[in-house]
C-alpha positions as CSV (number, residue, x, y, z in Angstrom):
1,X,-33.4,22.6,-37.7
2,X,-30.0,24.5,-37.6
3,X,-29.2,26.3,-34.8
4,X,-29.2,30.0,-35.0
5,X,-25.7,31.8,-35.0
6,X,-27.2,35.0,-33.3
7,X,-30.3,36.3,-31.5
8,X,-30.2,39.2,-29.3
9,X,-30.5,39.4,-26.0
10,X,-33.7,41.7,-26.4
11,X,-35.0,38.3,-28.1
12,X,-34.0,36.0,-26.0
13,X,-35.5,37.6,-23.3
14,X,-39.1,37.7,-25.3
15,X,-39.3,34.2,-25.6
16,X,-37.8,33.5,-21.7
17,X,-41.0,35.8,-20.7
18,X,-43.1,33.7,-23.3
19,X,-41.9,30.6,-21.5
20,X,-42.3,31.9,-17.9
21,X,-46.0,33.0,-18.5
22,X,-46.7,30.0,-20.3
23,X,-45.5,27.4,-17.5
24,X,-44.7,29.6,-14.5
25,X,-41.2,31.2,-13.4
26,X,-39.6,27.7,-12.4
27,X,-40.1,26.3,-15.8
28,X,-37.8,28.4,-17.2
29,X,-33.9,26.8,-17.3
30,X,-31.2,27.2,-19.5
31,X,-32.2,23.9,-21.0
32,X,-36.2,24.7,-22.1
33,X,-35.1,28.4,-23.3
34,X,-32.1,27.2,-25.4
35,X,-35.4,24.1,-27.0
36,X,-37.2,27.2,-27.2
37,X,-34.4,29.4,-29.3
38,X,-32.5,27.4,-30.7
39,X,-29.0,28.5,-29.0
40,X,-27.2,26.1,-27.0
41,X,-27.6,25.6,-22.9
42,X,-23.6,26.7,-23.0
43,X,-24.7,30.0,-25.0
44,X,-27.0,31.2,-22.6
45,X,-25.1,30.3,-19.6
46,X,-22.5,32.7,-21.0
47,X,-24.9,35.3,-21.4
48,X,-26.6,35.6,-18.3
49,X,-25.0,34.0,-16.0
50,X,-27.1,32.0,-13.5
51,X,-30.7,30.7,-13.8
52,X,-31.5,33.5,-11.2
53,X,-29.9,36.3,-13.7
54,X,-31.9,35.2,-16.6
55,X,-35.0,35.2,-14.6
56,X,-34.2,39.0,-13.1
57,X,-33.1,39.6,-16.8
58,X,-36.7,38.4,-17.9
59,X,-38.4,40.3,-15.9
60,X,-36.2,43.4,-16.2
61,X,-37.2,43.3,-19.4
62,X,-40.9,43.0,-18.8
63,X,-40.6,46.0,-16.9
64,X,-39.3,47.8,-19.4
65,X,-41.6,47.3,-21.9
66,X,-44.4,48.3,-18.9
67,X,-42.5,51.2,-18.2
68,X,-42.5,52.3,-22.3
69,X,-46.3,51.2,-22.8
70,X,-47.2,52.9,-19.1
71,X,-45.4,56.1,-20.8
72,X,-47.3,56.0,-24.1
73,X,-50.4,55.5,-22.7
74,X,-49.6,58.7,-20.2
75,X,-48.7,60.9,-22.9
76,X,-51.6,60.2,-25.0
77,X,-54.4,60.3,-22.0
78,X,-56.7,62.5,-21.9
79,X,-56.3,65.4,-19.3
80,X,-59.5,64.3,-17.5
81,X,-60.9,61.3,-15.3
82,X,-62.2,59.6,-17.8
83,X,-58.3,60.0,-19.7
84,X,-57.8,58.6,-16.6
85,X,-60.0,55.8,-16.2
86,X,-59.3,54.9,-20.2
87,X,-55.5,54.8,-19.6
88,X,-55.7,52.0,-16.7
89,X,-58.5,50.4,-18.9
90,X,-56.3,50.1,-22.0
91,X,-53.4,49.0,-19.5
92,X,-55.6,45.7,-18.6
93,X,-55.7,44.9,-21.8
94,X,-53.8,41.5,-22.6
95,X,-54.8,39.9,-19.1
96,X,-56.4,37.5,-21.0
97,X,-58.6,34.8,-19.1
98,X,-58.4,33.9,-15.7
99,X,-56.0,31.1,-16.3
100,X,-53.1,33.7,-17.8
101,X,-53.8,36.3,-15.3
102,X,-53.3,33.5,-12.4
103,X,-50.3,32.7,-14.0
104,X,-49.2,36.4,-13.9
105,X,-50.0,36.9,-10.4
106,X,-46.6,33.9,-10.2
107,X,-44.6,36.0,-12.1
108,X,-45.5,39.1,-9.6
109,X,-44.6,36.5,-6.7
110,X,-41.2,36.8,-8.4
111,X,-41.0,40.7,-8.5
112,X,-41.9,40.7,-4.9
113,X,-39.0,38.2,-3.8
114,X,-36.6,40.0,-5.5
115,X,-35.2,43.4,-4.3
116,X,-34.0,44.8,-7.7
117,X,-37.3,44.3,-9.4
118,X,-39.4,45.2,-6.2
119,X,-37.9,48.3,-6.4
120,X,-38.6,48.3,-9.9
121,X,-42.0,48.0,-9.0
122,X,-41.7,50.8,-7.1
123,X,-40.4,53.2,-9.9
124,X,-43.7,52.1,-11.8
125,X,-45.7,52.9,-8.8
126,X,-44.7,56.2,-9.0
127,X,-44.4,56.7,-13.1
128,X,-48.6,55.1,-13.2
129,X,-49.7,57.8,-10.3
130,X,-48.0,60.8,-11.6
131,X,-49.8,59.9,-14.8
132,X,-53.0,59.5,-13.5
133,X,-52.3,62.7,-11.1
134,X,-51.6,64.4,-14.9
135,X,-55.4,63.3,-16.1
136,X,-56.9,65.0,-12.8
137,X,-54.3,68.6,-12.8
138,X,-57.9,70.3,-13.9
139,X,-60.0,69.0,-11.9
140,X,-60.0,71.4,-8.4
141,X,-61.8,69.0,-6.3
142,X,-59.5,65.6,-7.1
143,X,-58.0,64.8,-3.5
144,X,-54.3,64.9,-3.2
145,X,-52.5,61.5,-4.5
146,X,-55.3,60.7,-6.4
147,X,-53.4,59.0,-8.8
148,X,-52.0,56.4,-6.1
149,X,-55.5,55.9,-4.8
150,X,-56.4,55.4,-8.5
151,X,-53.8,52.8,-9.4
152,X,-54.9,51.2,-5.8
153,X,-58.5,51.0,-6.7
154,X,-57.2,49.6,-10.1
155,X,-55.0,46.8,-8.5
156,X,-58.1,46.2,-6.2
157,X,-60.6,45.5,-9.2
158,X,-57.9,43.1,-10.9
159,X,-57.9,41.2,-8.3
160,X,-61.6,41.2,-7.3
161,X,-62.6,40.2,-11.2
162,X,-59.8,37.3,-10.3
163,X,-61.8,35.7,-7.7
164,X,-65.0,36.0,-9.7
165,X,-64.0,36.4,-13.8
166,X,-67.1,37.3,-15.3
167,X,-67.0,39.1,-18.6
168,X,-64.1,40.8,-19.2
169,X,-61.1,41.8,-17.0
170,X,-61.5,45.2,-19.2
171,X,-65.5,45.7,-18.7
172,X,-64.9,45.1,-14.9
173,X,-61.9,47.3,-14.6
174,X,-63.8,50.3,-16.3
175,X,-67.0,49.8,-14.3
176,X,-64.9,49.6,-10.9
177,X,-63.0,52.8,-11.7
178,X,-66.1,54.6,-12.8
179,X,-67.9,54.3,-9.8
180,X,-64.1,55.0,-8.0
181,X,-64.5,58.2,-9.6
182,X,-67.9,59.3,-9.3
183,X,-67.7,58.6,-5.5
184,X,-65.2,61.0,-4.9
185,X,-65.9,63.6,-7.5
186,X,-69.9,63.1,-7.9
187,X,-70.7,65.9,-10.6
């Protein structure tokens, strides 16, 4: 097969991130992604850099595209808890089984051990909670924060389902964040 002339970046990138969650953040070299694209090694060497700069650039763009889908899913929530609930429901979607989340929680081990996408992680932090604030602004009784607490009780149940994946990571996320709710605003 003839080597592509072009691909962008914003491609590039999609298929690093394919080959990252597919066999973990050390599998990805300038050698498998340039099998995986078709450019030559020397191509994507002059793109990004470093193997370390390809993997921030990965995963910069992964962020982005949580950022964008964390935004829609805002905007379109409904103004209540269960908006609220729904929106970090719809966000677990694509975990997959218990073998791709596992090999997502290596790609976060990557986020954390680096200070440009921890802070990144931060900025989403703050972007899911104000959201999640926006789904409770009408209901007088939701403590203050609540959308932090939220997105804590939401990482919580992720993590919990991990150790114990029965059914689906969505079923047990919206089950987990019901109760969340009803404990601190019983009706």
């Amino acid at each position: 097969m003839p080597r592509p002339k072009t691909l962008s970046d914003e491609k590039v990138l999609e298929i690093a991130l394919g080959l990252i969650h597919e066999r973990g953040p050390e599998a990805l070299t300038f050698e498998s992604l340039a099998r995986a694209c078709g450019l030559s090694p020397a191509t994507l060497v002059q793109r990004f850099k470093t193997k370390a700069g390809l993997k921030q650039a990965a995963l910069l763009a992964a962020w982005d595209r949580l950022d964008a889908r964390t935004d829609a899913l805002g905007a379109s929530a409904a103004r209540t808890p269960d908006g609220a609930v729904q929106l970090l429901v719809d966000l677990s979607r694509g975990y997959g089984e218990i073998e791709a989340y596992a090999e997502g929680l290596l790609v976060l081990r990557e986020d954390l051990r680096d200070p440009v996408l921890r802070a990144r992680g931060a900025a989403w932090r703050q972007r899911l909670s104000a959201a999640l604030d926006t789904c409770f602004a009408a209901t007088a009784t939701a403590p203050r924060d609540i959308g932090l607490l939220m997105a804590s009780q939401w990482q919580g149940s992720l993590l919990w389902w991990g150790f114990d994946p029965q059914g689906r990571v969505e079923d047990f996320v919206e089950t987990s964040l019901r109760q969340f709710v009803m404990a601190l605003l019983p009706r």
